[in-house]
N, C-alpha and C positions, 0 to 999 in steps of 0.2 A: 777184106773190109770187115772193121766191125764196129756192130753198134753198139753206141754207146746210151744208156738208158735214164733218163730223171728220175730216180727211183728211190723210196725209203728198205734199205736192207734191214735185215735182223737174224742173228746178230753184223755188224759193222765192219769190211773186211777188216782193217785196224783190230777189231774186237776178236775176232776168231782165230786172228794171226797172232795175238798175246797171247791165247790160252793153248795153243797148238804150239808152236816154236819151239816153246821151252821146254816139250817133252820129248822131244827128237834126239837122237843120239848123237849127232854132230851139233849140238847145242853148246857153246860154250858158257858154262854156268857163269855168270853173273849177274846178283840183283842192281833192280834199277828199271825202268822203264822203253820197252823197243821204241824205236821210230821207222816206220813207214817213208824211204826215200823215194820212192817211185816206182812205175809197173810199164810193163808194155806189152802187148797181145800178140799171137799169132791169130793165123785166119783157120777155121771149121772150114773144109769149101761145102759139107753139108748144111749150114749153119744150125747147127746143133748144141754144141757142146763151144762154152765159153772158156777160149783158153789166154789167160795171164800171169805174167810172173812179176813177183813183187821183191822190191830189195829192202830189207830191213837193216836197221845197223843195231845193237845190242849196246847195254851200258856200258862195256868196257872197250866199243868201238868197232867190234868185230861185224863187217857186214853177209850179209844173208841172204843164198838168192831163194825165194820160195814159191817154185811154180805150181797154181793151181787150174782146174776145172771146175766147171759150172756147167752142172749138167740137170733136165728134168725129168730124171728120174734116177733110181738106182742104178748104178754100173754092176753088171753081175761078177758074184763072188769076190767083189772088191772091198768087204767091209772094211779091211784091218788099215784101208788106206782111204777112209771117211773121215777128213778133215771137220766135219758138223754138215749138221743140215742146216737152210737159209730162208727164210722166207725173205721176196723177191716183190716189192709192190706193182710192178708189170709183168713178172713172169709166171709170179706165184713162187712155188714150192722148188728147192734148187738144194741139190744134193751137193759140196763141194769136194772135192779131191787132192789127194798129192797126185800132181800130173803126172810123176815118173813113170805111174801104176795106168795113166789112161791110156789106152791105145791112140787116140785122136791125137793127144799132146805129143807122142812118140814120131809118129808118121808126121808130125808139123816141124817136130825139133829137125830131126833129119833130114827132110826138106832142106828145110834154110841153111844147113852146115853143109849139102851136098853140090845146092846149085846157087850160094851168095846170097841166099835169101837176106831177108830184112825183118825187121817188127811190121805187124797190120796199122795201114791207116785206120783212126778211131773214126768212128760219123755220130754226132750227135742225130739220133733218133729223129726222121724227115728233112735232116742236114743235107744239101748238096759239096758241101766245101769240107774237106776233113781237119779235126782239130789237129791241133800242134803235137806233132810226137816228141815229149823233151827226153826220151829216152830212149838212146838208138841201139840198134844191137846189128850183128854183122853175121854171115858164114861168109868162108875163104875158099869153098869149094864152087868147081866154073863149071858142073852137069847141067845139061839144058832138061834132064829131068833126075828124078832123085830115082835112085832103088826102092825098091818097095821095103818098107820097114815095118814088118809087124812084130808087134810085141810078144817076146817069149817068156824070160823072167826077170828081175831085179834083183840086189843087192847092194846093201851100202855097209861101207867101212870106213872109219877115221877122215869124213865128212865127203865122199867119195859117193855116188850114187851109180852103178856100174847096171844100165839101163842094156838087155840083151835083146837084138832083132835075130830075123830068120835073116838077117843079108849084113848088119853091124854088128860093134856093140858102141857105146855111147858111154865114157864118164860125164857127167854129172854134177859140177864142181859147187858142193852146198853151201860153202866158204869165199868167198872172194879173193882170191890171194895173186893179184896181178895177172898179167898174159904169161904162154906159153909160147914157142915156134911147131906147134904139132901141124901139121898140112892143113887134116881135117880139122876146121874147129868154130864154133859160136865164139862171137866177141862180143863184148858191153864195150861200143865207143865212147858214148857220151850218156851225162843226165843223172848219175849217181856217184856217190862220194867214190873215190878208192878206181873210177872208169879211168882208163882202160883197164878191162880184165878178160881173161875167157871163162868163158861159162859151159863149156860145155865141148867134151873132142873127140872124134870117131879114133878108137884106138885098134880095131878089126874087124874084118871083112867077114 
């Protein structure tokens, strides 16, 4: 479950996601303005660390998945993957991240690619009824629990994020470029341009 807050941000995710994007190496240069299609969350079961991922499309069409954290405080020795800092009008001070880099986001992604997981129901802050998820996401794997996945190291190539556990490894697909038949794998069903896609496929053990 997550909540979801009435909050004035700063800078605006929209805002941080323009000036971040297009320094990324799987960036496909073209001027013109992003657009923000839509996001959907995994669940913290510590509730700790805010994890979402947002799909951008780029001027020349090309969409974007960019998953972030929201965390309050510093992730240690994670500078190089310090999306900005946020101020949060209910949380305060909110350090943001490329989630590849979080442990939290890692252990949630692999979750849901190992046992069918799903996106988090949203709850609007003292809500009992969860809001409309208009963006669905999918895993294909049927474990009644996931392996333990902690994060070892990263690397990305030719828009590839190749996320390494002490039990997987995880591509990372920063590009949308339709579905795959890999076993293990995250799907974008529905709620963004270009769905169905995979997002994301265990390619070893």
């Amino acid at each position: 479950m997550a909540i979801i807050h009435d909050a004035q941000l700063s800078p605006t995710k929209p805002e941080l996601i323009e000036k971040w994007l297009p320094r990324q190496p799987w960036f496909r240069a073209a001027e013109g303005p992003l657009e923000v299609l839509g996001a959907y969350r995994f669940d913290d079961p510590y509730g700790e660390v805010g994890i979402e991922t947002h799909f951008v499309r780029g001027a020349d069409g090309t969409v974007y998945q960019v998953p972030l954290t929201y965390r309050g405080a510093p992730m240690r020795d994670a500078g190089r993957y310090l999306v900005t800092e946020m101020q949060h009008s209910v949380l305060g001070d909110r350090w943001v991240y490329d989630a590849a880099a979080d442990p939290v986001y890692v252990a949630a992604l692999a979750a849901a690619i190992f046992t069918g997981g799903r996106e988090a129901d949203g709850f609007a802050d003292g809500a009992d009824e969860p809001l409309p998820n208009p963006v669905r996401v999918r895993g294909t794997g049927t474990m009644a629990r996931a392996p333990q996945a902690t994060l070892v190291d990263l690397s990305t190539d030719d828009g590839i994020t190749t996320i390494r556990t002490d039990s997987a490894a995880i591509r990372l697909r920063r590009v949308l470029d339709g579905t795959t038949d890999d076993r293990l794998r995250l799907d974008l069903l529905e709620g963004v341009d270009g769905a169905p896609a995979t997002l994301a496929v265990v390619v070893a053990g």
